[in-house]
N, C-alpha and C positions, 0 to 999 in steps of 0.2 A: 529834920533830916529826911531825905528823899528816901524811902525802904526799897524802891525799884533801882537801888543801885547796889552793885555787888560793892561790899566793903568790908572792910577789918580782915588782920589779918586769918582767922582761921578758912573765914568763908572763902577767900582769895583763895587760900591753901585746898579747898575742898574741889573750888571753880578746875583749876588748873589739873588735878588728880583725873576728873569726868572728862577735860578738855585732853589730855594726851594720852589716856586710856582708848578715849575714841579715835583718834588721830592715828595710834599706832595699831589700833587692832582691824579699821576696817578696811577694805576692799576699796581705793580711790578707782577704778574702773569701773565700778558697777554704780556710780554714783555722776548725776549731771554737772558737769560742767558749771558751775556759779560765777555771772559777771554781776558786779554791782555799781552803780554809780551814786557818788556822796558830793553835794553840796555844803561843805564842813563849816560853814560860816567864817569866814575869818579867820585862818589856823595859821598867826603870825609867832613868831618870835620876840623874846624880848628887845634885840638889839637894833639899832638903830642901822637902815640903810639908806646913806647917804644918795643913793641914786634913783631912790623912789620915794613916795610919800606916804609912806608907814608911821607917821608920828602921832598919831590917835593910840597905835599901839605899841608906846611904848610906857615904862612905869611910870613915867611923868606926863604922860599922853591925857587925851580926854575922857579916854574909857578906862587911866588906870588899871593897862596891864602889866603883870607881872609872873614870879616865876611860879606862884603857887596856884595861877588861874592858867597859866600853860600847862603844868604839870597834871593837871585836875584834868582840862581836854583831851589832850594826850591819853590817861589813861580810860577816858570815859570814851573815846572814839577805836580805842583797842577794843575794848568789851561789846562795844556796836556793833564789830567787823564778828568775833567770835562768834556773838548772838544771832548776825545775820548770816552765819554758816550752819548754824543748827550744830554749835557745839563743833565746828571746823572752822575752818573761814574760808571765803569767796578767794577764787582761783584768780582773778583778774577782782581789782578795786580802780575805778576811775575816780575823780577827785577834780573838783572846782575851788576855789578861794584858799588856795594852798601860798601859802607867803615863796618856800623856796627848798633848795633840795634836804635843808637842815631839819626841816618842821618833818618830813619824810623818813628822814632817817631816823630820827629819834621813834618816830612812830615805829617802825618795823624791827629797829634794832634794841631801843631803848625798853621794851614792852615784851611781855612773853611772844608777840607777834613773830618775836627772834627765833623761835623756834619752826617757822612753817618756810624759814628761806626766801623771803618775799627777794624780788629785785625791782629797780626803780627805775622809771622812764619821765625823766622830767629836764625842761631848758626854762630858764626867764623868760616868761612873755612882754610885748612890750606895751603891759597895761597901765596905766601910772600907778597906781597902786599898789603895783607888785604883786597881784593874784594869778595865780598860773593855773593850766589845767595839766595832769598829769597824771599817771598810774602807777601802781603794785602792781607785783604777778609772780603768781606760787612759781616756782622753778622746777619742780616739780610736776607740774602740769602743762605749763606752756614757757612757749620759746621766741623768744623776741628774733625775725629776720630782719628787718629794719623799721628805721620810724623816723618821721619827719615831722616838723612845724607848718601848718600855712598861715597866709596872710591872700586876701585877696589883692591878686595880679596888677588892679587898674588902683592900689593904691601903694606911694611911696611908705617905706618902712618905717622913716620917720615919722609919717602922718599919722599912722594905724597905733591908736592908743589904747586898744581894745588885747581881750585874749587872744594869742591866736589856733589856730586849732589844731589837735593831735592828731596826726595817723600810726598806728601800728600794725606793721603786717606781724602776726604769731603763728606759729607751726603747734595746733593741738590735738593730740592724737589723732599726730597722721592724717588730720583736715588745716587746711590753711581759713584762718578766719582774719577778716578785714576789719582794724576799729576804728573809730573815727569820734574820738571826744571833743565836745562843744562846751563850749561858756559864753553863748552870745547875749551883747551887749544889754544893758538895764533897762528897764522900761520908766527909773524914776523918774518922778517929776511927768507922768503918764503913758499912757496906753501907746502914742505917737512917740516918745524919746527912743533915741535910737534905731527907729522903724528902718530907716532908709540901709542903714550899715547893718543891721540884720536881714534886708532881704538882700542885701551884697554876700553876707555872707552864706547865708540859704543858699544861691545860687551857683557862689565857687564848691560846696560841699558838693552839691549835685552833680558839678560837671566834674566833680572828683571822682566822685563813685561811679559813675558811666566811663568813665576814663577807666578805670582798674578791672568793670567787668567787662569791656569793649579790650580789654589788651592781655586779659585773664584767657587760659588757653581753653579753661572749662569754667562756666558761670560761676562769677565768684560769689563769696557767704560774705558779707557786710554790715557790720550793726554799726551803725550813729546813735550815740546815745548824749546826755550830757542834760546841762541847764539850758533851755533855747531861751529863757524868756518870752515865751511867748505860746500860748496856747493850741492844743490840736487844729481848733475854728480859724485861728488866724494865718492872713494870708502866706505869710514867710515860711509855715509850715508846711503850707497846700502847696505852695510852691514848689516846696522840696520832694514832697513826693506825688506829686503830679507826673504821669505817665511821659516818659523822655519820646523826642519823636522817631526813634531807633526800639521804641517798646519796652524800655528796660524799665522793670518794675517796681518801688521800697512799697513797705507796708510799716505804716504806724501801727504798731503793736498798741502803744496807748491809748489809741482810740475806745478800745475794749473797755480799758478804766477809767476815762472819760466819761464815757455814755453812760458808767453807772456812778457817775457825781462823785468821783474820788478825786482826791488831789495832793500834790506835795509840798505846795504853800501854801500859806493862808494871809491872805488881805483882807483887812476889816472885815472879820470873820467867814466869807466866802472861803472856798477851797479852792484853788488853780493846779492843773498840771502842766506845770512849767518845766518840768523834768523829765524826761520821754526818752523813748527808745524807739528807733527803727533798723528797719532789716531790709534786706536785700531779697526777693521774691524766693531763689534760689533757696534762702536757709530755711523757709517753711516749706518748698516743694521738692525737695533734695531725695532721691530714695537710695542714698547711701551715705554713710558717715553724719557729724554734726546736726543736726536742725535745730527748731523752736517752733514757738507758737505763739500766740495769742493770750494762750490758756496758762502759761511757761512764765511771765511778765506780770511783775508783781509789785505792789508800794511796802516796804518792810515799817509798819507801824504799830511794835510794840507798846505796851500802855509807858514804858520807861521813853522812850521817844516823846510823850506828848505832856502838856501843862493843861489846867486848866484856864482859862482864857480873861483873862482878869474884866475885861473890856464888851466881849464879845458869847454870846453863850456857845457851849461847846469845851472842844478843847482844839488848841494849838499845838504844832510843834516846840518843844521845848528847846528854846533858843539860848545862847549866852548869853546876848545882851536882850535886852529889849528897849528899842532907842540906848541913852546912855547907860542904864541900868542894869548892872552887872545879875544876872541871873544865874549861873551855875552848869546852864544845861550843854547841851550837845548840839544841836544846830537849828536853824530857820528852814532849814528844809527838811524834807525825809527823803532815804533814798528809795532808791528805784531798781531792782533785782529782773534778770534776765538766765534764767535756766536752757542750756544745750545738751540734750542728750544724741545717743550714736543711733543711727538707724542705720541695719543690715539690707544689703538687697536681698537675700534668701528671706529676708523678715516680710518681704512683699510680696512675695511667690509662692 
């Protein structure tokens, strides 16, 4: 039995007492702003959908899933969100390999998570898989004004088999902030798979995000954040935030945790951050309301997060599967934490 999981019932009882004692006594203004972004590995349902190719997970599937191994994720993926609020939870939750808006609900609603109000932004993508990208968000802290899907322009909808990618415009105190979640394409089967349809879509984000500060009345605040597949060094990346020729500026926030050899996947024992965040120049040089930093942007890697690495010295993220192999854990990834707090103009002066 894994001791880094909260279990039985007293402890649960004790978890939950420290968790709403906090919740309801402190001060949510005096406290930053938490987005987080989770690559959940695989977080399907038991049933069968007929319109996608989900039959690996199903109980009669090849990874034999079921209800006791959904039930189990579910609740070890509630207690991930809690832990990575610091005994609250993350104001905004972004999300990759999300099967559909049911796996969502049960998470928010079925889970003491019911208690923080979360609300859901999520459409079927049109991956064949059935993995979507989509988000949480406290209601309580932010507010959804609209949100859209993309798919890149120069490709028909039928053709586009990939995720496609989130925008949300939120109103949070009283700062409008711009999200923009990714789940670009895999790089299985190597380093080139998918290259070509990733810097297509590198490209359409780009011309997104100059689009919305180019039509924003005053520069706007922009985090991209997600799974890119694809490393800080690689080009789809540099691409992206390569200086537009109108000046507009992103900052890979990741690079910080890059340069110092961290990472949120791991291949044949190497460490990758394939997981990243970027910002809009604007929310690190802003001298009023919202910002971040560098310094702000975090890998959330508690020791309950990680395995020891059967194959490989070190430790891995503690994954469900590994290959067909049912493991128990929480995901192939770890996530990726982005802190915003408020800056005053009299704070400058």
């Amino acid at each position: 039995m894994n001791k880094s999981i909260i279990s039985g019932p007293i402890i649960t009882f004790l978890f939950l007492i420290i968790l709403l004692n906090r919740v309801y006594s402190q001060d949510t203004g005096s406290h930053p702003v938490r987005l987080m972004f989770y690559n959940v590995e695989n977080l399907f349902d038991i049933y069968d959908d007929t319109l996608k190719d989900d039959d690996e997970f199903l109980p009669g599937g090849t990874k034999r899933w079921n209800l006791t191994r959904y039930n189990r994720k579910i609740d070890l993926l509630y207690k991930t969100l809690v832990a990575a609020g610091e005994w609250d939870t993350p104001d905004i939750v972004a999300f990759s390999e999300i099967e559909n808006r049911k796996v969502l609900a049960d998470l928010v609603s079925g889970t003491y998570l019911s208690k923080f109000k979360y609300g859901i932004v999520h459409e079927d993508s049109p991956d064949q898989r059935g993995i979507d990208v989509c988000l949480i968000y406290r209601k309580d802290c932010a507010e959804v004004i609209d949100y859209r899907y993309w798919i890149p322009s120069d490709v028909k909808r039928e053709d586009f088999t990939s995720r496609s990618i989130l925008y949300v415009k939120f109103l949070i105190k009283s700062d409008t902030i711009h999200l923009i979640v990714n789940h670009w394409p895999s790089r299985r089967g190597g380093v080139l798979a998918g290259e070509g349809l990733r810097v297509n879509i590198a490209s359409m984000v780009r011309e997104k995000a100059d689009s919305i500060i180019r039509s924003s009345p005053v520069e706007a605040k922009i985090i991209i954040l997600g799974d890119f597949n694809s490393t800080p060094d690689d080009r789809e990346i540099k691409s992206l935030i390569l200086p537009s020729d109108s000046g507009i500026i992103l900052k890979n926030l990741s690079e910080y945790l890059s340069d110092k050899g961290l990472g949120t996947y791991r291949y044949m024992g190497t460490w990758e951050l394939i997981d990243q965040i970027i910002v809009s120049e604007m929310l690190i040089t802003c001298k009023n309301g919202l910002y971040t930093g560098s310094e702000m942007v975090t890998i959330f890697k508690p020791r309950f997060l990680l395995k020891k690495d059967p194959k490989y010295p070190g430790f891995s993220p503690y994954s469900t599967y590994r290959g067909y192999r049912y493991q128990g854990g929480y995901s192939d990834h770890l996530p990726v934490m982005l802190d915003l707090k408020i800056r005053l103009q009299d704070q400058q002066e």
